[in-house]
C-alpha positions in Angstrom: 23.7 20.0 70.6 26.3 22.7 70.3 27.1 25.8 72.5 26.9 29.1 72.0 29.3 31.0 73.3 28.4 34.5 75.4 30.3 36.6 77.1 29.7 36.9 81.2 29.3 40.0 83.5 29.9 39.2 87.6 27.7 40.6 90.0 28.7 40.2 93.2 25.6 38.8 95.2 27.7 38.0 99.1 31.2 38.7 100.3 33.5 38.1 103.4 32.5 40.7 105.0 32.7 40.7 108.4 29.7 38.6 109.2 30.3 36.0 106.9 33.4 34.5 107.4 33.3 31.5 105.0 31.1 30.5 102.1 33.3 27.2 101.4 32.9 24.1 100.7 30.1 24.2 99.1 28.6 25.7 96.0 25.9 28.2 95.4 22.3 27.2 93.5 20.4 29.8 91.7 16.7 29.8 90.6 15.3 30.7 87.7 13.8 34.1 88.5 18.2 35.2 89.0 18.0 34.4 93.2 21.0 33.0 94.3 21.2 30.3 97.8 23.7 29.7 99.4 25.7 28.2 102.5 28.1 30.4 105.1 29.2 30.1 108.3 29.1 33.3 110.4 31.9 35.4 112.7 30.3 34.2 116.0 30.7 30.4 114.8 27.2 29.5 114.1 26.3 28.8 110.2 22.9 29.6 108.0 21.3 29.5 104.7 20.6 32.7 103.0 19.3 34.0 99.6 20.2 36.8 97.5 18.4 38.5 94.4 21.6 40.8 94.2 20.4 43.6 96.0 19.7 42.3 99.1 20.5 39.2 101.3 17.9 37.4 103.5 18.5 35.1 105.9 16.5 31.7 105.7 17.4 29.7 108.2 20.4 30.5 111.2 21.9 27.8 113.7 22.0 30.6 116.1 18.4 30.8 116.0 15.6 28.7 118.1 13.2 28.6 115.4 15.9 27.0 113.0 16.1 22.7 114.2 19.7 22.7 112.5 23.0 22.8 114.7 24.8 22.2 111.4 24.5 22.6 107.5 26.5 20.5 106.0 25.6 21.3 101.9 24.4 23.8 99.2 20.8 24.9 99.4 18.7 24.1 96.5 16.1 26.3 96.0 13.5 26.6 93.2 11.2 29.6 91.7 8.3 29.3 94.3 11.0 29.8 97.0 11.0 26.1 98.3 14.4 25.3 99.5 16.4 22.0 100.3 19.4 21.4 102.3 21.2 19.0 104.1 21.8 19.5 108.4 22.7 18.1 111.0 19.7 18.8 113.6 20.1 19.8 117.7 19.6 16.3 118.5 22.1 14.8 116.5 20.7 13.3 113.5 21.5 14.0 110.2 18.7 15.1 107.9 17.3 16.9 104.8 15.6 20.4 105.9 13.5 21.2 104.1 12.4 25.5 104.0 8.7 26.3 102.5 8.2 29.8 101.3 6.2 31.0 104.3 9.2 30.2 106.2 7.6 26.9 107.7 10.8 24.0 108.4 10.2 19.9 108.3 13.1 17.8 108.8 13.8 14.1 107.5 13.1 11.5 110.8 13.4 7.8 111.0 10.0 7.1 109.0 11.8 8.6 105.8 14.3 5.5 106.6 17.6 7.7 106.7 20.4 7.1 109.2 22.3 9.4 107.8 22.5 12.1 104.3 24.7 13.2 102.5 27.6 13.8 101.0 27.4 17.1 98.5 23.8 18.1 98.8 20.5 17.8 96.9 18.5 18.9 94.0 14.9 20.3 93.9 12.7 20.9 91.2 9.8 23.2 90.6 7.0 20.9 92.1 8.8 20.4 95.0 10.4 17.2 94.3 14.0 16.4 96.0 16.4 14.1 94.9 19.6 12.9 97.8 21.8 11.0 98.6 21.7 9.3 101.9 22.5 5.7 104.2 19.5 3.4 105.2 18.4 2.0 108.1 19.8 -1.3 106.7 23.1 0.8 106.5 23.5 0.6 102.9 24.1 3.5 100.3 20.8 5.3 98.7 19.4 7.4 95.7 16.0 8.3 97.1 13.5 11.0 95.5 10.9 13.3 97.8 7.3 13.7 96.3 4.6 15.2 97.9 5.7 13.7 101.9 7.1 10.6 101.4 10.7 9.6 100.0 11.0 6.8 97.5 13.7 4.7 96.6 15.6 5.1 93.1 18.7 3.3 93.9 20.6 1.1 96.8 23.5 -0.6 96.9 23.0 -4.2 97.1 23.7 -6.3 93.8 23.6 -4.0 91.1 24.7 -0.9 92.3 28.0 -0.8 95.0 28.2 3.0 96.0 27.3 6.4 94.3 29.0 9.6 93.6 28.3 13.3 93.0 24.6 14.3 93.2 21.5 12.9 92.1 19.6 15.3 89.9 15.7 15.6 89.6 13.8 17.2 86.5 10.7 18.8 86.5 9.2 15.3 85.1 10.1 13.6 88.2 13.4 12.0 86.4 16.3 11.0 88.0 19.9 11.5 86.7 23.3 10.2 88.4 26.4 8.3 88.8 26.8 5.0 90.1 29.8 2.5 90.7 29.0 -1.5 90.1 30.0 -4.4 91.7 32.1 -5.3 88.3 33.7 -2.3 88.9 32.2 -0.6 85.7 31.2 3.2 86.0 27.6 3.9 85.0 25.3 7.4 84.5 21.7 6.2 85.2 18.4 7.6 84.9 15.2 6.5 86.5 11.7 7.0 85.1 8.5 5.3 85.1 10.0 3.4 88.1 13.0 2.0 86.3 16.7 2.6 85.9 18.1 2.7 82.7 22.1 3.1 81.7 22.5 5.4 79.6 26.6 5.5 79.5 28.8 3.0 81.1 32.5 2.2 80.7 33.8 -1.1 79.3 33.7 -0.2 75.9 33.4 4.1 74.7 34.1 5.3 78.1 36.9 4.3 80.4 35.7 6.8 83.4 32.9 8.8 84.1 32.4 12.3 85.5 30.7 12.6 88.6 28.3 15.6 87.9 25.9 14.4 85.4 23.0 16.8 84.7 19.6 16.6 82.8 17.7 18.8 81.4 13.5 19.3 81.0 13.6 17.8 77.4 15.5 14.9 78.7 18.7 16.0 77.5 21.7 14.1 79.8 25.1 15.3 79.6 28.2 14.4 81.2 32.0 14.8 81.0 33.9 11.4 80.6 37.0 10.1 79.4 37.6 7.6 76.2 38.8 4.3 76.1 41.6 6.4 74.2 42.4 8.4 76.8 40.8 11.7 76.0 38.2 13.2 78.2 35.4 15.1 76.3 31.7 16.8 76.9 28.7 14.4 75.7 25.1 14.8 75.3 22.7 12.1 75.0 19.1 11.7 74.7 17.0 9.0 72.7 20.1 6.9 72.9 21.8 9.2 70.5 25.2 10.5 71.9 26.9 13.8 70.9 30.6 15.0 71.8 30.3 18.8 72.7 34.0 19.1 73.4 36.6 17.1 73.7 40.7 17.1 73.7 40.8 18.4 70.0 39.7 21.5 70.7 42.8 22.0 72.9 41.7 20.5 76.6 43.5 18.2 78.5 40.7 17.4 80.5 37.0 18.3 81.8 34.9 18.0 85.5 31.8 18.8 84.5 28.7 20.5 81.8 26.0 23.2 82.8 22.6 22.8 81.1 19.4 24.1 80.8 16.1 23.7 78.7 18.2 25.4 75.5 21.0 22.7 75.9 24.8 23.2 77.1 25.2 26.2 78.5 28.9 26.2 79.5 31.5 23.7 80.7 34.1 23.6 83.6 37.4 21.9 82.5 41.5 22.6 81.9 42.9 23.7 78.6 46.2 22.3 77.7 48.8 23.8 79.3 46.6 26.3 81.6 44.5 26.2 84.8 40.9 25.0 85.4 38.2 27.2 84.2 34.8 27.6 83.3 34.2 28.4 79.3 31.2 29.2 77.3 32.5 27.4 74.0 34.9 25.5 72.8 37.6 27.8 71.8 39.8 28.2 75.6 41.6 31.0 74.5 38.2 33.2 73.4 35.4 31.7 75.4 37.0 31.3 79.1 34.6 33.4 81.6 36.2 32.1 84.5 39.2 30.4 86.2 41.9 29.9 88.5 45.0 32.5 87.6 42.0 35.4 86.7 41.4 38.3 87.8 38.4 39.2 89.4 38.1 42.6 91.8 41.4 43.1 91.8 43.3 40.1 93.1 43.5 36.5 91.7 41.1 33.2 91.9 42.7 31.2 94.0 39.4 28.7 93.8 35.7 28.1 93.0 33.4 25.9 93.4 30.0 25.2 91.2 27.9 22.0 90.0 24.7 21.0 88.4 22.5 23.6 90.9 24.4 26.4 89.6 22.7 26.8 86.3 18.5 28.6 85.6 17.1 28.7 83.0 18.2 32.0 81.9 21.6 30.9 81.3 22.8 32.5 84.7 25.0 30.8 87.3 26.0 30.8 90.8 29.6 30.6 91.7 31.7 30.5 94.6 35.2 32.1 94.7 38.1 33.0 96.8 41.0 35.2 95.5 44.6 35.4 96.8 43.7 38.6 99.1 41.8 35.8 101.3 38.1 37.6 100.2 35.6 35.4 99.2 32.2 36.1 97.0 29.5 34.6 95.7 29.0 35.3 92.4 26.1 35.5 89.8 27.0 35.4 86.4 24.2 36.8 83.7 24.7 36.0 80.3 25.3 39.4 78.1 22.8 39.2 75.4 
């Protein structure tokens, strides 16, 4: 699988404004039909969950108010086409949960049945039935991968004797499969994927790889990819599905390192990694002269990106992404970026 490289146009979908004060740390997820969610805390302290089809934003769920069970948010917002969001909170009683927004505005929050003590860190991942994937402690204290269908959550992973802690996000397809990045007791770094009630490696260092990025992502067709560094020292972008493994990108192409892949049902859509000799960025092929859309040292609206922030929920199927950024004239936005065709 190869990428295509297409120039970018940034719309800008939320800004420091005056009521938002801060969109950081966390990222923004987009949906397929262009709607962008997102996380911000407000000027009169209190934080919420909004939406934004780049005309108008809509609040979804506000500390501030009595209907809204969070004191806290404490990730991105995921948020698929029929409006269905997840997000991770910290409720008025004191537990952490997942909150979970329907699209007639309804709220359920994670309890003790579910068999959290705690969620978190980095958010979850929703697909377009509804399923969420998250990260979380058990009751038994110990390190999870869980998956919500229907009302219950089920395990996928727990640290115990195979697996020893977890890191990034889990992602979820729409086929109920299970992407993401564990550490083992042996200390070897694995990308795992669970279907048909098994996890199976599907890259591991030892041998090819000597780490692992944390942000793997898969796609509809079962597509995986993943940034990861050789056994030779170069880091690169890899594909893999049926067992067959594919370099995107790697060190030749004149990168000195990557963080992470965007992909969608057409394969890799764009990558987030530093060219040799330059700043991190976000580029839509391989060349990082002619296909960088984005990075730390541009300009965007006049001033400079100081920062951004994006991972696997920032990607439809359209090609579009959700980004966060902050320039050096201390404004923040939240970008969508649509694909010129």
């Amino acid at each position: 699988m190869t990428l295509h490289f297409r120039p970018y146009t940034w719309t800008s979908v939320a800004t420091h404004d005056g009521r938002f004060v801060d969109f950081s740390p966390y990222v923004a997820s987009i949906n397929d039909d262009g709607v962008v969610a997102f996380q911000a805390t407000l000027s009169d302290g209190h934080s919420g969950v909004f939406t934004s089809d780049g005309k108008s934003i809509t609040d979804i769920a506000v500390t501030a108010s009595t209907a809204c069970p969070a004191r806290l948010f404490s990730s991105h917002p995921d948020i698929n086409r029929a409006g269905q969001l997840a997000v991770y909170a910290t409720l008025k009683g004191g537990d952490e949960a997942v909150l979970l927004v329907h699209p007639n505005g309804s709220k359920a929050a994670t309890d003790a049945q579910d068999g959290f003590t705690g969620v978190g860190p980095l958010g979850p991942t929703m697909n377009e039935h509804g399923d969420v994937a998250v990260r979380g402690t058990s009751q038994d204290g110990q390190a999870c991968v869980r998956v919500r269908r229907g009302a219950r959550f089920h395990v996928i992973a727990e640290a115990g004797d195979r697996f020893c802690r977890f890191e990034g996000l889990p992602v979820v397809n729409n086929d109920g499969h299970v992407v993401f990045r564990a550490d083992l007791p042996d200390g070897r770094q694995g990308i795992f994927v669970h279907r048909d009630e098994q996890c199976f490696a599907v890259a591991m260092t030892g041998t090819d790889f000597e780490e692992l990025g944390r942000f793997p992502i898969v796609n509809d067709r079962g597509v995986i990819a993943f940034a990861a560094r050789r056994s030779s020292g170069a880091w690169g972008i890899f594909t893999t599905a049926s067992g067959r493994l594919t370099c995107v990108a790697d060190a030749g192409a004149g990168f000195e390192s990557f963080r992470g892949v965007l992909i969608n049902n057409t394969g890799p859509v764009a990558f987030y990694g530093t060219p040799a000799g330059g700043q991190l960025g976000i580029y839509a092929g391989t060349d990082p002269a002619r296909h960088r859309i984005l990075g730390l040292g541009d300009t965007v609206f006049g001033a400079t990106v100081v920062d951004f922030a994006l991972n696997p929920v920032s990607i439809n199927e359209l090609g579009q992404m959700a980004i966060r950024v902050a320039l050096d004239d201390r404004r923040q936005f939240i970008l969508r970026g649509d694909p010129v065709a």
